[in-house]
Each structure stands twice: as C-alpha cells, then as structure tokens.
N, C-alpha and C positions, 0 to 999 in steps of 0.2 A: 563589384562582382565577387570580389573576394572574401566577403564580408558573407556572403550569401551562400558560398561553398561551405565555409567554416559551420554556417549555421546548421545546413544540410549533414555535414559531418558529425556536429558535435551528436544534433538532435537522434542517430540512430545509434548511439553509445546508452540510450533510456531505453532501445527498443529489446534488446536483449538482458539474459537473463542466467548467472550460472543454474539456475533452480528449472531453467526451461518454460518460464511463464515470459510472454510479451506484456508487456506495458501497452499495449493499445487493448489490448482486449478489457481492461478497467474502465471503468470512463467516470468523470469528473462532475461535479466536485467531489474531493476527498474529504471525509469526517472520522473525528475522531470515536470509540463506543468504548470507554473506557482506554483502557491501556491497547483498544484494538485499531488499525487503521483500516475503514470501509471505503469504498467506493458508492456509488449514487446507487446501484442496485444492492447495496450490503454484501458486496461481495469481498473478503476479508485479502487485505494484502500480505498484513503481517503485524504481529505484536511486538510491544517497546516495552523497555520498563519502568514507564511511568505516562501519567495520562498525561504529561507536562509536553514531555517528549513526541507521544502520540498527536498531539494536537499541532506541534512545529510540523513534523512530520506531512503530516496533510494538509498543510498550507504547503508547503514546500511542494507538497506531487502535485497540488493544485496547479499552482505557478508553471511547473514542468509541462505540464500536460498542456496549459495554454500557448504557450511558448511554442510547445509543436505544433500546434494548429497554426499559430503564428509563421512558421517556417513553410507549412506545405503550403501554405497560400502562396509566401511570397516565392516558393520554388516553381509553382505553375505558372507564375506571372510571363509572356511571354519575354523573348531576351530581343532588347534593341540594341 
C-alpha cells in the first residue's frame, strides 16, 4: 500500500505548474515539430533548443502521461 501512496504522491507533482497550465489538460502522445514539443491536438507545450532535445522530451512526457493513467487506475482499485 505504500507503494501506491508514493505513486499517488509522486504523480500530482506533474499536475502543477509555476506557468499555471495543468498537465492534464495536454493529452498524449507527445511529438516533436521541430525544436517545438505538441501534444495529439498540436497544442504546443514549449520549445527546446534543439530538435535532439525536443524529441527526448516527448517521449519522456509521453511516458509521464502513461504512468498517470497507470496510477488513477490503480488508486480506484478498491482497498482489501
């Protein structure tokens, strides 16, 4: 069960933002468009300086993004 907190924990430290945009309102997968990082609807996250970068980058938010889907499921799960 502690394993499941942690996760719960870790995963709303992505949901905030000092810029005041949520990470849920994005949705996945992430792609690179040059040096820009998109979202599935081209909606722009933020720019890298290099398309090298850009492209880790949205694998990486990809990753994040599943992982929270990963987590709310297993937070609904009921507790035995």
């Amino acid at each position: 069960m502690e394993n499941i907190n942690d996760l719960k924990r870790i995963s709303g430290i992505v949901n905030e933002s000092k810029y005041g945009q949520k990470f849920d309102q994005f949705y996945g997968p992430f792609k690179n468009d040059g040096k820009k990082v998109k979202d599935k609807n081209s909606k722009e996250l933020c720019e890298c300086q290099d398309t090298q970068t850009a492209k880790e980058l949205a694998a990486v938010l990809t990753d994040i993004k599943q992982l929270r889907e990963l987590c709310t499921k297993i937070s609904s799960l009921p507790n035995r």
